[in-house]
C-alpha positions in Angstrom: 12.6 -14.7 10.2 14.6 -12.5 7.4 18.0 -11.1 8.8 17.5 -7.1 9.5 18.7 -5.2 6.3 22.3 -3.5 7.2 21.4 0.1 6.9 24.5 2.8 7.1 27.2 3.5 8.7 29.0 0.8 6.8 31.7 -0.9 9.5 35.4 1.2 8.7 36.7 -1.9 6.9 34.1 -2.1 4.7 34.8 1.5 3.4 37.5 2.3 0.3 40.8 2.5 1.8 41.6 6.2 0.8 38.3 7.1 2.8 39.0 5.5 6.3 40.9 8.2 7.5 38.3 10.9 7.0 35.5 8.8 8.3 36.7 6.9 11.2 34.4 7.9 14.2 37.5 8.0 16.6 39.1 10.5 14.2 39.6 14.0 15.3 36.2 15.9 14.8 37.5 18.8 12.4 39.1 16.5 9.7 35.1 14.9 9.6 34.0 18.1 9.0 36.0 18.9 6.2 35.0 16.3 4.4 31.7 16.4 5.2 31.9 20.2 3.3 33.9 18.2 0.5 36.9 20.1 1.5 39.2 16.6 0.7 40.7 15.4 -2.0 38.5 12.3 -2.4 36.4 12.6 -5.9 34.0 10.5 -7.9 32.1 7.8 -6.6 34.2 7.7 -3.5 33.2 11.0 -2.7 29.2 9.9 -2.9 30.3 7.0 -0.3 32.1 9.7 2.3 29.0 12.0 2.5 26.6 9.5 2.6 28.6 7.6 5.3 29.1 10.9 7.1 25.5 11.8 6.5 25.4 9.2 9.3 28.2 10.5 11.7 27.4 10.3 15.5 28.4 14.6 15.8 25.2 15.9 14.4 27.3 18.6 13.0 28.9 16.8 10.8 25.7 14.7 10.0 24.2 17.8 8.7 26.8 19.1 6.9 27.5 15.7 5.1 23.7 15.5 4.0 23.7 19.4 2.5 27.2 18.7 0.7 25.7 15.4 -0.5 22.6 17.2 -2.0 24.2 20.1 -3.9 26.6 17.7 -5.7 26.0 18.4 -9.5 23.6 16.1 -11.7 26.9 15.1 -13.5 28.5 13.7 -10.2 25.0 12.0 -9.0 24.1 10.4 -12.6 27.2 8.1 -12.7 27.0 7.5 -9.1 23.5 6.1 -9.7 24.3 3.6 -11.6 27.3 2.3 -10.3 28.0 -0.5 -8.2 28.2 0.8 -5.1 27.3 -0.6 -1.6 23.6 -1.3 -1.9 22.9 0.6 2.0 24.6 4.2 -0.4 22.6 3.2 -3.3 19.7 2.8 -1.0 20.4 6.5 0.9 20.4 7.9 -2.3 17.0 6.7 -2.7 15.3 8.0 0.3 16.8 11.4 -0.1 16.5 12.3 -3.8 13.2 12.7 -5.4 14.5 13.5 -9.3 12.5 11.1 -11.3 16.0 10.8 -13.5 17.9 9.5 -10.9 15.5 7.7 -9.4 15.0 5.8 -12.6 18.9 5.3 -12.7 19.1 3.6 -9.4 15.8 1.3 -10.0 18.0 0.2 -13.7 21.0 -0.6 -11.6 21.6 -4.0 -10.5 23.5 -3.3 -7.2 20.3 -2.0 -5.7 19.1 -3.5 -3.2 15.5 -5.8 -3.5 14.4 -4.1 -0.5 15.2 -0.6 -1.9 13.2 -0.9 -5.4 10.1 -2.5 -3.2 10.5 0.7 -0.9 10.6 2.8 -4.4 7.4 0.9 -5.4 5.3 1.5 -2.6 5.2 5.4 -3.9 7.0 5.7 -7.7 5.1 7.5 -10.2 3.3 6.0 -13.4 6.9 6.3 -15.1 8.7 5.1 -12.6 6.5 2.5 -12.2 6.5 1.5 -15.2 10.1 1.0 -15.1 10.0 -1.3 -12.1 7.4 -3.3 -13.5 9.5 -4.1 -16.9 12.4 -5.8 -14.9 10.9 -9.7 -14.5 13.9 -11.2 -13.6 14.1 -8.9 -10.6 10.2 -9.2 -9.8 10.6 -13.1 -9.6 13.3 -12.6 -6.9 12.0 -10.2 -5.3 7.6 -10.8 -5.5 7.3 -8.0 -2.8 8.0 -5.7 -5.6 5.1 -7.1 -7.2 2.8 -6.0 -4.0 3.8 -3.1 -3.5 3.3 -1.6 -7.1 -0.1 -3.5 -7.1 -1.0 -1.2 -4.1 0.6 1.6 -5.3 -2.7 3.8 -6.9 0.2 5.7 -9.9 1.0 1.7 -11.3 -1.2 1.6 -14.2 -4.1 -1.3 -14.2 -3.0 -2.7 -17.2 0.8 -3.3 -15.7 -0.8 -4.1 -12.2 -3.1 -7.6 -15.2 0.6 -7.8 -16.5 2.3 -8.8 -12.7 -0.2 -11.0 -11.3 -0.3 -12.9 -14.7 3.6 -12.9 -14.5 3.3 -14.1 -10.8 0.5 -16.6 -11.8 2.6 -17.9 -14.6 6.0 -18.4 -12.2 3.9 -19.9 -9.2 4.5 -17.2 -7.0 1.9 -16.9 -4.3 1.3 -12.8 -3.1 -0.2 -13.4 0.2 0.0 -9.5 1.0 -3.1 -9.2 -1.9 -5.9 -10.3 -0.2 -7.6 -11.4 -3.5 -4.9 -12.6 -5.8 -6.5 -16.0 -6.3 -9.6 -13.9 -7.4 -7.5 -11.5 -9.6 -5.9 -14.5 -11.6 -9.0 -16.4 -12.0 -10.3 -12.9 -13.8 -7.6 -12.8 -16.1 -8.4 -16.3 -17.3 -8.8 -16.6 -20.9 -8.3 -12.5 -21.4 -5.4 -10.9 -23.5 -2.4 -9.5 -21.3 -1.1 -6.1 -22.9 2.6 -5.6 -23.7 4.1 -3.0 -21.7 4.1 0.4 -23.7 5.0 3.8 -23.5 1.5 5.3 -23.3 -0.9 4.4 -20.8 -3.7 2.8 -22.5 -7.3 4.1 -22.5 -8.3 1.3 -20.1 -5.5 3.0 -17.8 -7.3 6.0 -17.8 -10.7 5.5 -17.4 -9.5 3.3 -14.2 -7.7 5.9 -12.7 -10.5 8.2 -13.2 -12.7 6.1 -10.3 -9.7 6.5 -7.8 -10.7 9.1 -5.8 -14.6 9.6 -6.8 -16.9 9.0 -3.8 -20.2 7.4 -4.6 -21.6 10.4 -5.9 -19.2 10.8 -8.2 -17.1 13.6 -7.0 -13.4 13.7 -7.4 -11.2 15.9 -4.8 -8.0 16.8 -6.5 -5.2 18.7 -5.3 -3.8 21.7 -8.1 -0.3 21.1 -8.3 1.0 24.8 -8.4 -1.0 26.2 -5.6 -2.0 23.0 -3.5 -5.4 24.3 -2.7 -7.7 21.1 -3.0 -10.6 21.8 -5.9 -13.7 19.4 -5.6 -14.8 18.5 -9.3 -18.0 16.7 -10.8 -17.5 13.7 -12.9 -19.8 13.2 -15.8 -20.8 9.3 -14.6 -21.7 8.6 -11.4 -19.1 6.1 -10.0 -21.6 3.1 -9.7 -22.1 3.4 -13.7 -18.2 3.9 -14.0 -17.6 0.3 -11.7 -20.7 -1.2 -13.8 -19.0 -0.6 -17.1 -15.4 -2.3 -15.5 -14.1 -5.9 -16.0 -13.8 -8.0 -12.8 -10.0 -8.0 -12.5 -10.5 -3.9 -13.0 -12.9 -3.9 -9.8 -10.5 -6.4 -7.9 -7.8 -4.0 -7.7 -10.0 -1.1 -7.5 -11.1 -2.7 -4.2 -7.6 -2.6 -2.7 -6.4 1.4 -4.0 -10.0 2.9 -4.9 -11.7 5.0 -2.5 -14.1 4.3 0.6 -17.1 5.3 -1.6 -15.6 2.5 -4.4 -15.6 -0.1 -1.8 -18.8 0.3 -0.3 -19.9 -0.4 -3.9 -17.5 -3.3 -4.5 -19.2 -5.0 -1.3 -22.5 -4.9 -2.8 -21.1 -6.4 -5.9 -23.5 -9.5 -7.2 -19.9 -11.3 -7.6 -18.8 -12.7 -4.7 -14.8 -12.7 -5.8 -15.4 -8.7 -6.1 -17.5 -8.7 -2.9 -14.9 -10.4 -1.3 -11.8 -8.4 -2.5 -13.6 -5.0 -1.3 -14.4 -6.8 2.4 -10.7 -8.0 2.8 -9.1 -5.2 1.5 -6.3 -3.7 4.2 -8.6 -0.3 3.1 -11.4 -1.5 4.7 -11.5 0.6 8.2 -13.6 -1.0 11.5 -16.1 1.9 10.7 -16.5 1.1 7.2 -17.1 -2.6 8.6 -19.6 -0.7 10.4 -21.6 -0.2 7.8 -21.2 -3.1 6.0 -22.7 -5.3 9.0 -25.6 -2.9 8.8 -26.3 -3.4 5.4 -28.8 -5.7 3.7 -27.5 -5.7 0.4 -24.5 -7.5 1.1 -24.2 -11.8 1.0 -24.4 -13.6 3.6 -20.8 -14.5 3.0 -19.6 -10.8 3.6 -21.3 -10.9 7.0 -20.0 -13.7 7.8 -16.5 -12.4 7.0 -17.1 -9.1 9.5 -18.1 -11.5 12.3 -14.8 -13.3 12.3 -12.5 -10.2 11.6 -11.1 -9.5 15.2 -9.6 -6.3 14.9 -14.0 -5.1 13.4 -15.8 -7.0 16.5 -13.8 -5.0 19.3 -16.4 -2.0 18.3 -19.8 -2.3 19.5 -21.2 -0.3 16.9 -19.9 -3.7 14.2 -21.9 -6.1 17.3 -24.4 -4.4 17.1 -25.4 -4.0 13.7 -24.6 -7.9 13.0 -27.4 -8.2 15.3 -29.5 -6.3 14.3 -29.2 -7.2 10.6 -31.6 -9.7 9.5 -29.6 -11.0 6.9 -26.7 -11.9 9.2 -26.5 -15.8 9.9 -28.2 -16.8 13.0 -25.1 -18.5 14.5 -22.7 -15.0 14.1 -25.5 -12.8 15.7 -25.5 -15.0 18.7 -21.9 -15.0 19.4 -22.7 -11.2 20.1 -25.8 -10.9 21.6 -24.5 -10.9 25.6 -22.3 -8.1 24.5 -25.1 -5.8 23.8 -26.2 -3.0 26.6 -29.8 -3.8 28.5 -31.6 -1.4 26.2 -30.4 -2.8 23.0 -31.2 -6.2 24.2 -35.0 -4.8 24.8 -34.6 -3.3 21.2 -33.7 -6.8 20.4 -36.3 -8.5 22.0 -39.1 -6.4 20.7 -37.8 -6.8 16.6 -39.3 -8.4 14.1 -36.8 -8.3 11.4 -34.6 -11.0 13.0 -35.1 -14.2 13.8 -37.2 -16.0 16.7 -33.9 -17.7 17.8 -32.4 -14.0 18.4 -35.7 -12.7 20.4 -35.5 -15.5 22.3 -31.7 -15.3 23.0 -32.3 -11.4 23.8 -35.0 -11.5 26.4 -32.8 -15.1 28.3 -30.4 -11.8 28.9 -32.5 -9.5 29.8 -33.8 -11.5 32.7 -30.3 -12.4 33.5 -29.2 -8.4 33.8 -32.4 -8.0 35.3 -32.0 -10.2 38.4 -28.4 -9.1 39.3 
């Protein structure tokens, strides 16, 4: 098990000498306050350490007034601090409570931040930001939860997100947190990995177009002045948009696309894309629902609902695996005794399923019946 990450307050000792004094909890309160309004004569990257450290001061006070000092330091006090090599838990504060893109970028360029930081950053970074993760290898191989977590993230472009599970392939590196990496390298087999550039790429594009269609092709976006959500019309429907995509391009779209994208991933005649929709962490018990309900999906996928336990605690999942024809015989049985007495007649009396199930269904119904 990986040792907890040290998070802030640093320990007094650890702290620059001329700062004890003005951060030492046992201190008396008012001097904390003063520096917490910057009212000391500490200065430079020193004084980004004091606030931050502060920022975390039992005297909630002082905790607030640290944090508001902290944030109306000037850009030309924050930039150097940025990318300096501070402690990793300040560098790591700064993080999680700025959102400029241009110190953001500085902090993801500087080697004293933290692995776990930059993966943090990942989960949600913009395209640009992003994009500057992605470009650091030698960090990426250290660290392959970086290379998760921008794989997930829906703003990492799909030609980066070919261009990190190649690098990952290449190195060995196994991503167990992507359900279908095996799938996604076997896809890239034999195709041309694009060099990182400054432009998205018009493959980048038309992939990020799908994102947040539903089946019927409409896209809900959010106006970024006014926030009021708009509900637009795309010209393709999404199954024609998916139809026209290569396989590593529906892989992925399986694990950040939307519900509607999934349900038509699942369908998918290839069973690598089938899969990567079915075991995507995306995939919600009521979605599973409908899966198990379908006859258009393998064999295989149904046989994957049956044997996820978190999908077969809802009796709406049982029940449409048993009801489903094309679900294998030996699955359906497993759930036929948890079905109420008038599905089991329901059961009993269809002929879409097999003679096996009948016969299973009306063994219970006499049992129910006698009790």
């Amino acid at each position: 098990m990986n040792a907890p990450i040290q998070t802030l307050p640093l320990a007094l000792e650890e702290l620059p000498p001329a700062l004890k004094r003005f951060c030492d909890p046992n201190g008396p309160a008012p001097g904390r306050m003063m520096a917490a309004k910057g009212l000391v004569p500490v200065r430079g990257h020193d004084q980004i350490i004091m606030l931050a450290q502060l920022a975390h001061d039992e005297a909630r006070e002082v905790k607030d007034t640290a944090l508001a000092s902290l944030k109306a330091l000037p850009r030309n006090v924050l930039e150097p601090a940025c990318s300096a090599a501070l402690p990793f838990q300040v560098l790591d504060f700064l993080a999680s409570t700025f959102t400029n893109e241009a110190l953001l970028g500085l902090l993801i360029a500087n080697h004293a931040t933290g692995s776990h930081t930059v993966e943090r950053m990942a989960r949600t970074a913009s395209e640009m930001l992003a994009e500057r993760i992605a470009v650091n290898e030698a960090r990426l191989l250290q660290a392959p939860l970086i290379i998760e977590a921008l794989y997930k993230n829906k703003n990492t472009r799909m030609s980066t997100a070919d261009r990190l599970i190649d690098l990952a392939a290449r190195n060995g590196l196994e991503l167990s947190g992507i359900p279908a990496f095996k799938e996604h390298v076997e896809a890239l087999q034999g195709q041309l990995i694009p060099e990182p550039s400054e432009e998205p790429l018009p493959q980048d594009a038309a992939f990020n177009d799908t994102l947040e269609m539903d089946a019927d092709g409409e896209v809900i976006a959010r106006d970024k002045v006014t926030g009021e959500e708009e509900v637009t019309k795309q010209f393709k429907p999404l199954s024609m948009q998916i139809a026209d995509m290569s396989k590593a391009e529906k892989i992925r779209l399986a694990m950040v696309g939307s519900k509607g994208a999934r349900m038509l991933l699942v369908r998918d005649n290839n069973r690598q894309v089938a899969y990567a929709a079915i075991s995507s962490p995306q995939m919600t018990a009521p979605e599973a629902a409908d899966v198990a309900k379908s006859k258009e999906v393998s064999e295989e996928i149904l046989r994957y609902v049956g044997g996820k336990k978190d999908w077969i605690k809802s009796g709406e999942v049982k029940h449409n695996l048993v009801f489903n024809p094309k679900t294998p015989v030996g699955i359906s049985m497993r759930f036929i005794s948890h079905l109420r007495l008038d599905e089991l007649r329901a059961l009993a009396r269809s002929r879409n399923v097999a003679a096996q199930i009948r016969s299973m269904a009306n063994q219970w119904i006499n049992r129910r019946e006698k009790k």
